[in-house]
Backbone bond lengths (Angstrom), bond angles and torsions (degrees), N, CA, C in turn:
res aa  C-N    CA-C-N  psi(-1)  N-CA   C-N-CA  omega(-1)  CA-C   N-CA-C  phi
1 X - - - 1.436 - - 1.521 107.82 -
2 X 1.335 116.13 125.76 1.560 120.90 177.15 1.275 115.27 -82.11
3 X 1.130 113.70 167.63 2.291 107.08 -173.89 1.674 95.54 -84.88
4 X 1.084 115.09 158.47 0.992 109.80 -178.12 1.904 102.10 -109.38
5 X 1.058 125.50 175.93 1.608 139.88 173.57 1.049 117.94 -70.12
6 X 1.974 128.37 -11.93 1.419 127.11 -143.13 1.422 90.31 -147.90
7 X 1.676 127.40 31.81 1.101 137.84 -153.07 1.475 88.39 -111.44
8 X 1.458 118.29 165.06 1.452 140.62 175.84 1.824 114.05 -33.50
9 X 1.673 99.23 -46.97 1.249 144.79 -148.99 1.852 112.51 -95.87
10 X 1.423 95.74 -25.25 1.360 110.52 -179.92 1.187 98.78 -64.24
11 X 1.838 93.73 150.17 1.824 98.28 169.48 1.345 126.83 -87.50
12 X 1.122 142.63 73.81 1.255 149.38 154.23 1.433 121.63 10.72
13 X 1.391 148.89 175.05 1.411 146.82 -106.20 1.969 71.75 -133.63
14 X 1.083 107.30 153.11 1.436 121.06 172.82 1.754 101.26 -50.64
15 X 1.702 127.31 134.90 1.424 101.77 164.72 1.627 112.46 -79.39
16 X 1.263 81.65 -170.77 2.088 97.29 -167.15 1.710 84.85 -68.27
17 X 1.890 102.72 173.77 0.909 111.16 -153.50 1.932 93.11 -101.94
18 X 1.163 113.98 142.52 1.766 95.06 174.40 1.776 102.09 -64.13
19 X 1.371 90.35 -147.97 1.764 95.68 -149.99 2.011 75.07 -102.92
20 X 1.740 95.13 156.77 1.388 107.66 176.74 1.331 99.90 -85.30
21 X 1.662 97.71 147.70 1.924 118.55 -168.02 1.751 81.64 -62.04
22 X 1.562 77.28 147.88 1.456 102.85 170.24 1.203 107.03 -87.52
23 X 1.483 118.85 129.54 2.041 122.41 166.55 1.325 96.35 -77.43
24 X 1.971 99.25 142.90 1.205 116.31 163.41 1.421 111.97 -87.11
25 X 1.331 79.90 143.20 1.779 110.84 -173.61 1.828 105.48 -38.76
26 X 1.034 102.17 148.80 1.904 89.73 153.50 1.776 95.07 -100.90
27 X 1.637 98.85 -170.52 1.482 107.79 -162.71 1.443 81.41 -78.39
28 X 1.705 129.33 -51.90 1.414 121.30 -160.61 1.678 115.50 -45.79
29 X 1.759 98.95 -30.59 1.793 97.51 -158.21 2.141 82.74 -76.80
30 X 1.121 114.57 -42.56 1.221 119.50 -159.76 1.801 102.91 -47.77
31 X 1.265 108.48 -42.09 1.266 101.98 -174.38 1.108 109.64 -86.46
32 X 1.358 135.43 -36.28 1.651 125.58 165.22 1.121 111.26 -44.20
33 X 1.300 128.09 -31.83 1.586 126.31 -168.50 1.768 92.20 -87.23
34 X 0.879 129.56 -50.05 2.071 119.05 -168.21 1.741 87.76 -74.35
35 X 1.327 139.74 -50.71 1.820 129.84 158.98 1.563 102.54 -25.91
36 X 1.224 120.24 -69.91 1.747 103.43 -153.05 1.752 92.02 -79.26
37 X 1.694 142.28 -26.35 1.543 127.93 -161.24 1.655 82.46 -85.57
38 X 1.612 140.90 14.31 1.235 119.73 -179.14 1.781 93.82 -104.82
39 X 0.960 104.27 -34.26 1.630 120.82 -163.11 1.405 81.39 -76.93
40 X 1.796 138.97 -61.03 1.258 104.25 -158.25 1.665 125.72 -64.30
41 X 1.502 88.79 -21.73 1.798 94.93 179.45 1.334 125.37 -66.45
42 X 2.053 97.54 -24.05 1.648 94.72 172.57 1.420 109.38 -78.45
43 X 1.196 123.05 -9.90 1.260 116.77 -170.39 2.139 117.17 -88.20
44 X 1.439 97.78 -14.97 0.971 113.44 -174.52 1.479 97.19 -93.03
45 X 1.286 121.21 -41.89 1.710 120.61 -163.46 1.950 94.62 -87.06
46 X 1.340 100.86 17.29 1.568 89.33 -170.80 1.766 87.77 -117.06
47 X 1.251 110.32 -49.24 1.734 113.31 174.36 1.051 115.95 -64.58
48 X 1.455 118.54 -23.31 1.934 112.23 158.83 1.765 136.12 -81.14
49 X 1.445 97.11 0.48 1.772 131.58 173.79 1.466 92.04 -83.95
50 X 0.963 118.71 -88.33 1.907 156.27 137.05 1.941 75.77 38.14
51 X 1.488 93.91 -90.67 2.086 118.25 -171.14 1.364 92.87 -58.97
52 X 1.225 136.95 -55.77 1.559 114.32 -152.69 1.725 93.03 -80.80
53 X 1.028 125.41 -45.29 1.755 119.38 176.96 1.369 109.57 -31.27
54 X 2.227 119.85 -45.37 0.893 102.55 -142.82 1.757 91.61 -101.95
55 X 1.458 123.24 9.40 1.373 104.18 -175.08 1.594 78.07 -89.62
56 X 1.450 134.42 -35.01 1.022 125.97 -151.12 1.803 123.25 -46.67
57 X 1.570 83.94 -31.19 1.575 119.72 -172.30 1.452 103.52 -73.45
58 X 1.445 125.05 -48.75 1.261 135.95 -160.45 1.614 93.63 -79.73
59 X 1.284 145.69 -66.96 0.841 156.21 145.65 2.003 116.11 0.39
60 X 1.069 107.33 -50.17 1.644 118.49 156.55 1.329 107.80 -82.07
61 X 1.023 131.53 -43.85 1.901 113.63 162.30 0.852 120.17 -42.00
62 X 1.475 124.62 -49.37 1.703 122.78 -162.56 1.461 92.66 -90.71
63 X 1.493 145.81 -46.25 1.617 124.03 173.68 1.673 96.33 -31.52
64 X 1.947 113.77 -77.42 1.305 98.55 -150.65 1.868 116.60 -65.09
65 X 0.955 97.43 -11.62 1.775 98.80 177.93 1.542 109.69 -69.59
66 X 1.611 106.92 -28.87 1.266 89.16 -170.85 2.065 102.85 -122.06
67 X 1.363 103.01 48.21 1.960 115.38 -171.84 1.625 85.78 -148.97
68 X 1.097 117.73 -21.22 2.028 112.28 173.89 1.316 101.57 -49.30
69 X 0.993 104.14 167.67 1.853 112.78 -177.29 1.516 100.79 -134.22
């Protein structure tokens, strides 16, 4: 009996490739990148001011809507 190609032992299909090397940053990309993760946080800590201002508001509507006489 000859081995066959489809045996335990056979060599199998190339595996997948790992992940491509990551390039290091230059200093310029480095600081554009800590610029925009500063900007997104102001932008987030500004749209969560933004919502609590506006229930804050709604919240004094409905007292006087509902203390009117």
């Amino acid at each position: 009996m000859t081995a066959s190609a489809t045996g335990p032992d056979a060599p199998g299909p190339d595996p997948a490739p790992g992940p491509p090397e990551r390039p290091v940053a230059t200093p310029q990309e480095r600081r554009r990148l800590a610029e925009e993760t500063r900007t997104e946080k102001y932008v987030w800590w500004s749209l969560g001011y933004f919502f609590f201002g506006i229930h804050i508001v709604a919240f004094v509507m409905i007292y006087a809507v509902t203390h009117a006489r």
